[in-house]
N, C-alpha and C positions, 0 to 999 in steps of 0.2 A: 732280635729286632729292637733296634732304639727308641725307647717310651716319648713320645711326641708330649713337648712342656711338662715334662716332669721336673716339679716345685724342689728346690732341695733348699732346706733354708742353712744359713753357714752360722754352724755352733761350736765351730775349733775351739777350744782354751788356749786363752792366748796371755797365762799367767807370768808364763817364762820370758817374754818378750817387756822393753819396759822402754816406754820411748823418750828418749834424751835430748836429741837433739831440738832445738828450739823452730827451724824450718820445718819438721818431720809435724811438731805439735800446731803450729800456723797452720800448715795443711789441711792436717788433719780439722781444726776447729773450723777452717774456711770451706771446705768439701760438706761437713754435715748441715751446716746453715745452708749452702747452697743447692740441697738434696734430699728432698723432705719427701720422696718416693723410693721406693726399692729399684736399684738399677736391675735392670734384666741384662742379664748376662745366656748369649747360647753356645751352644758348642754339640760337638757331633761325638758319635762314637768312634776314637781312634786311639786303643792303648798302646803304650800307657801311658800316655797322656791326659788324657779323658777317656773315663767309659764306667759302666755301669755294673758293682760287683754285688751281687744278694742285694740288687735294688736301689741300690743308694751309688750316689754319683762318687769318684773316685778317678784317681790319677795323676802322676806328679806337676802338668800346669793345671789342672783344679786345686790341689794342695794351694800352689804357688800363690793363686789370683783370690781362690777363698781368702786366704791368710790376707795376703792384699788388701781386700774391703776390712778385715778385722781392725789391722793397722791402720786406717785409713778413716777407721768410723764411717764408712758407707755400708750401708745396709745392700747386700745383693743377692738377687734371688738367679737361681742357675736353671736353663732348662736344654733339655735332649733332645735333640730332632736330629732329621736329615740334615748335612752341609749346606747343601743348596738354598735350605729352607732359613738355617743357620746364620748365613753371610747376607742371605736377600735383606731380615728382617734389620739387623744390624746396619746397614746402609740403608735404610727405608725408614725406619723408625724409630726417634727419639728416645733417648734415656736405653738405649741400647748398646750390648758389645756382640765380641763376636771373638772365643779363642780355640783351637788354637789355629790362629790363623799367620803363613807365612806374607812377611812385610814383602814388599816387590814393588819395583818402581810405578808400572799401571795403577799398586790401590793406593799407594801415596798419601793423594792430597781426597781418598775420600773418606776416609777418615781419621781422627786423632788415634794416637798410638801410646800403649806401655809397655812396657821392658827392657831385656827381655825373656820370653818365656825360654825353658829347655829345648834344646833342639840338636841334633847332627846334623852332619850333610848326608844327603840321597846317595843311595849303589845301586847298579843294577846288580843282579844276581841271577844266577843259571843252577838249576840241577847237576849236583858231581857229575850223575851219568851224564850228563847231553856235552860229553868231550868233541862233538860238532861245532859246540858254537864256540866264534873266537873273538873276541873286541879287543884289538887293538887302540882305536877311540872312539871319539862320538860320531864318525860319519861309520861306524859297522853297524851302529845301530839301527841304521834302515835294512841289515840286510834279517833285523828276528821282530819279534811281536810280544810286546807286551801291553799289561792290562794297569786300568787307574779310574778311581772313582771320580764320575762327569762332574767337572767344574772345578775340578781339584787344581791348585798354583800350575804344576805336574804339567798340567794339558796345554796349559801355554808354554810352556819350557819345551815339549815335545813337538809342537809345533813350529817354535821357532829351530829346531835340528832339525827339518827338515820330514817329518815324521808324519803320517794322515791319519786321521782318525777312521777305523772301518778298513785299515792297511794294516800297518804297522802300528797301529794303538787300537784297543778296545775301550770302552766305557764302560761304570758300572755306577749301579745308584747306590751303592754305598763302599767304605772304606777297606782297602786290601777283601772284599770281593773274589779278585779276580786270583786270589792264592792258590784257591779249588784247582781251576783250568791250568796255570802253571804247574801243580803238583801231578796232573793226571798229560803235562806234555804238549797240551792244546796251548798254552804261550810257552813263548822260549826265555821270557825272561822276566824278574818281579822286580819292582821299584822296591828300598824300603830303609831302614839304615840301622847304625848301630844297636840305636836304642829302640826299635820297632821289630826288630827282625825275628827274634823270641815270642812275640806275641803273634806275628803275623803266619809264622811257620806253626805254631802250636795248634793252630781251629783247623789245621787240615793233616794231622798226625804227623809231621816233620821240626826238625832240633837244624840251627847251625851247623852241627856237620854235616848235615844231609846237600849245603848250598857253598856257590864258591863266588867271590864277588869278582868280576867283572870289569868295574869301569865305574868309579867315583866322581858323583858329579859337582864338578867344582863351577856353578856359578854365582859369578861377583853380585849380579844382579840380586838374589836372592838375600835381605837382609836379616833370616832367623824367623820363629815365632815368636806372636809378640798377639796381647790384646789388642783386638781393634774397636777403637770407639766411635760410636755415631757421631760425626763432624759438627754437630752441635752441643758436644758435653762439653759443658763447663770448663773451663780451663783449670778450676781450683780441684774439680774431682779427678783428670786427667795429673794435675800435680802431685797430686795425694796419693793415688795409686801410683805414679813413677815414684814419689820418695818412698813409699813401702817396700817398693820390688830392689831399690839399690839397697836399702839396708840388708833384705834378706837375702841378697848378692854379695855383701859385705861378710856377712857374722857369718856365712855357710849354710845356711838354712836351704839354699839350692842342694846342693851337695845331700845334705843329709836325706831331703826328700827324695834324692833320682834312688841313693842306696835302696831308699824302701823300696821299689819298684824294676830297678835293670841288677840283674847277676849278670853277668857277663861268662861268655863260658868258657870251658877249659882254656888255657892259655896253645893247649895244644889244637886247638881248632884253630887258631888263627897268626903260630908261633913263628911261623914260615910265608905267609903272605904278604907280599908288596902291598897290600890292600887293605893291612890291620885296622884300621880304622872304619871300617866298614862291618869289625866284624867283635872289637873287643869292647862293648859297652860307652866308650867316649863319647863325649858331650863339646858341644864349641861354646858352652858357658864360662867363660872366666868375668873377674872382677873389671870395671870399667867396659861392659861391650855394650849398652844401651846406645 
């Protein structure tokens, strides 16, 4: 269960890092005069992205955003709740963020943005056994049922295919939840993606091979995970934190952090699948995607 405002203060060494560029050192000087309180930063439990390992907050967009405030000279304090609780506070309350939250054209203009964070694109996926179901494309999907944590991007995506909630979607108060009920057959099919799929099959004793992916959801609309800021942060700390995140876009710093966290597995799980990408660790982070 996700520790509600668990304080984790950010003490990376950040020895190796040595900022050069003369915009990158602007920023940064202009961010800490204009920041003389600890940003609150929330975020929810969804590895591995974020989540909570022996207590201590951990995952590669917390690496990413921690490192972020170090580079940036803002002081940020990171706290665990519910999504729900996560994204309201963030859009309600000043000196606020909110990651990892997917960009989308609805949250737009409410509020400022950095990145971006690591991210794939969403698969659905079916049990090897359930050789019943067949997705051809997104209109099969009204004929199975799957499950997503309430308020998740997800829920508007599913509803725009045509999809009802209490039909063909379930709801749940928290993140890949609804793994249980797919595992035991009661859904036919899991959201989840390259880089989640390991974590999300592991809390309900199942590996990658056990799943076959389906049907790749490729929408435009969807612009990645990314920090979202309360619509009143400073433009100089919103600057600071993007020139942070493009360097460590630059030098590989993204990269080296997803290694600590996605193995990707056998090449022979996924050697033969039109749908590889759903299923061998990739990432849609390349240099220049902010």
């Amino acid at each position: 269960m996700p520790v509600a405002n668990d304080r984790v203060t950010v003490m990376m060494q950040m020895a190796r890092y040595i900022v050069t560029a003369m915009t990158g050192v602007l920023f940064a000087s202009q961010a800490a005069n204009a920041h003389n309180t600890p940003l609150q930063l929330f975020t929810e439990s969804f590895p591995p992205y974020n989540f909570l390992q022996e207590e201590q907050l951990t995952g590669i967009n917390y690496e990413i955003v921690a490192t972020a405030c170090e580079l940036a000279e803002i002081e940020c304090d990171f706290n665990l709740v519910h999504w729900n609780r996560a994204y309201t506070a963030a859009l309600s309350q000043e000196n606020t963020g909110v990651f990892t939250t997917a960009r989308y054209p609805k949250r737009e203009a409410l509020f400022r943005w950095a990145g971006p964070l690591v991210f794939s694109n969403a698969c659905f996926y079916r049990l090897k056994s359930r050789t019943d179901i067949i997705v051809n494309g997104e209109q099969d999907l009204l004929n199975y049922t799957v499950g997503i944590a309430r308020g998740d991007i997800y829920q508007d995506v599913l509803n725009d295919l045509g999809m009802t909630e209490g039909e063909e979607y379930l709801t749940f108060s928290n993140k890949h939840e609804d793994s249980e009920m797919f595992a035991h057959n009661k859904l036919d099919l899991m959201i989840g993606s390259s880089l989640t799929l390991a974590y999300q099959l592991k809390r309900v004793g199942l590996t990658p091979a056990d799943v076959v992916p389906v049907l790749e959801l490729n929408d435009d609309a969807l612009g990645g995970n990314h920090l979202a800021l309360h619509k009143s942060t400073d433009l100089t700390i919103v600057n600071a934190l993007q020139s942070a995140m493009d360097r460590m876009l630059q030098d590989n710093t993204y990269a080296e952090i997803v290694a600590r966290y996605v193995t990707p597995p056998d090449a022979s799980v996924w050697a033969d699948s039109p749908l590889k990408r759903c299923l061998n660790g990739s990432t849609n982070i390349t240099p220049g995607t902010n």
